[in-house]
C-alpha positions as CSV (number, residue, x, y, z in Angstrom):
1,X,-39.7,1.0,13.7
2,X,-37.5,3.9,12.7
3,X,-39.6,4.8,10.1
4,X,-43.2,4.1,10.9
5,X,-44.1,4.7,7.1
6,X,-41.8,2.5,5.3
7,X,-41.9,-0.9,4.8
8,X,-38.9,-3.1,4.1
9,X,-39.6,-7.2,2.9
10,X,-37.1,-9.5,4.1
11,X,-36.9,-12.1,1.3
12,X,-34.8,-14.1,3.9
13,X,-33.1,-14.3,7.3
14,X,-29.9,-13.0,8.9
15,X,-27.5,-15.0,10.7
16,X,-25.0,-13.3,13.2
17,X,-21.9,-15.6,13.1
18,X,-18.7,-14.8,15.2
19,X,-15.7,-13.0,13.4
20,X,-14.0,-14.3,10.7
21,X,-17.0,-17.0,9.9
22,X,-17.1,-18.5,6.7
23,X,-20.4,-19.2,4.4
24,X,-21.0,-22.6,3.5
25,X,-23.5,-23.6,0.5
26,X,-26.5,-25.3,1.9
27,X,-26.5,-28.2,-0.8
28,X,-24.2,-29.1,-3.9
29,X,-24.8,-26.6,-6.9
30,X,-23.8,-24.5,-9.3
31,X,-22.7,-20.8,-8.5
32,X,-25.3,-18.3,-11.3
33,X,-24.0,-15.1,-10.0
34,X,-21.4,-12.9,-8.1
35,X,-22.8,-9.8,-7.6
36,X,-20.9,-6.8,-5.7
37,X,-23.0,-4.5,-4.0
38,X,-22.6,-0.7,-3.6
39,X,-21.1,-1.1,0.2
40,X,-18.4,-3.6,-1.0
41,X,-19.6,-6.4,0.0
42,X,-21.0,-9.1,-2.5
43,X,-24.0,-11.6,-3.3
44,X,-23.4,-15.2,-4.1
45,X,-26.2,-17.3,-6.0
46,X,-25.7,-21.0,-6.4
47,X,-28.3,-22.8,-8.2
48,X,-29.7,-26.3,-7.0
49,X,-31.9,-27.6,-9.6
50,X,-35.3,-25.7,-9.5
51,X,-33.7,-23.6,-6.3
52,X,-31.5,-20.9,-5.4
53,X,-29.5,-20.1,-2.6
54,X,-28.5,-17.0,-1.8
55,X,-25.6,-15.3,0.2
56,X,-25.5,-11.9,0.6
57,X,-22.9,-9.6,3.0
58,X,-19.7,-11.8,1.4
59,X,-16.4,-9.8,2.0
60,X,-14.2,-12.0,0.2
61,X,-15.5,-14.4,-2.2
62,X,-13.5,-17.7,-2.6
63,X,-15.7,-19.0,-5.6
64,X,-16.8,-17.9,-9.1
65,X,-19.3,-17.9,-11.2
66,X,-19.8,-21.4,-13.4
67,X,-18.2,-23.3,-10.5
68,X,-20.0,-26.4,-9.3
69,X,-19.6,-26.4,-5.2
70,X,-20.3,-29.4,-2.9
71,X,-22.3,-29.1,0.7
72,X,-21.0,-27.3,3.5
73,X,-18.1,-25.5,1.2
74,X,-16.7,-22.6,1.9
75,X,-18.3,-19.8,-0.6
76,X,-16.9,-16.6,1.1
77,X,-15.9,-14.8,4.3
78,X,-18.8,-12.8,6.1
79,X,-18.1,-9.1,6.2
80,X,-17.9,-7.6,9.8
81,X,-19.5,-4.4,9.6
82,X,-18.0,-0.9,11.5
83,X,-20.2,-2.7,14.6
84,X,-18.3,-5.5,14.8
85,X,-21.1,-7.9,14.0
86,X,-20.6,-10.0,11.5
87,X,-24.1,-11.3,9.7
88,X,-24.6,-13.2,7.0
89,X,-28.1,-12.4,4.8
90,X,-29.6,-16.0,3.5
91,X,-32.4,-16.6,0.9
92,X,-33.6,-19.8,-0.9
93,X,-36.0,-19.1,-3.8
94,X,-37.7,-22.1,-5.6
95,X,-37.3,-20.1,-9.2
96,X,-39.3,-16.5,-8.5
97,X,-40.9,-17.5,-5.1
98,X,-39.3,-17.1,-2.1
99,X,-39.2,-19.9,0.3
100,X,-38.3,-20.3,4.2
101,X,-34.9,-20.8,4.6
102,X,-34.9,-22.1,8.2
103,X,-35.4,-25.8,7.2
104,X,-32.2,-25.5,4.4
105,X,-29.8,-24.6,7.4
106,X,-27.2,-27.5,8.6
107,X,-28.2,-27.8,12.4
């Protein structure tokens, strides 16, 4: 809405958490990537078979790459931003094609 000419796609959602909330992996897997990003912050990818979950907006990463990870374990604190909001960025991808993350998510 800022800028009526440029388009962003949203691969995923984002998930405003209180302070000092943890990311969990969705399902048991296999962490493919750590990734740190320009602002800091990092990108977690675990893969589950033919799908990948990924975390992005991770300020401190408590797994590494090669590590198998269980359900509902911790992967990483969520950065608060300059804000104070703290928002986790959450994508599942079956290979190359993005899915809808909402029916992953622990209720």
């Amino acid at each position: 809405p800022v800028l009526p000419d440029i388009k962003i796609k949203n691969n995923g959602i984002d998930i405003s958490s209180p302070s000092g909330s943890n990311a969990r992996a969705i399902y048991e897997g296999n962490v493919s990537a750590v990734i740190s990003a320009p602002n800091g912050t990092s990108m977690i990818m675990i893969r589950h078979g033919e799908y990948l979950s990924v975390y992005s907006n991770i300020n401190q990463v408590f797994v590494k790459k090669g590590e198998n990870v269980t359900a509902k374990q911790n992967i990483g604190s969520v950065y608060k931003n300059d804000e104070g909001a703290t928002i986790l960025h959450f994508e599942i991808w079956k290979e190359k094609e993005p899915q809808n993350p909402e029916s992953w998510i622990s209720r």
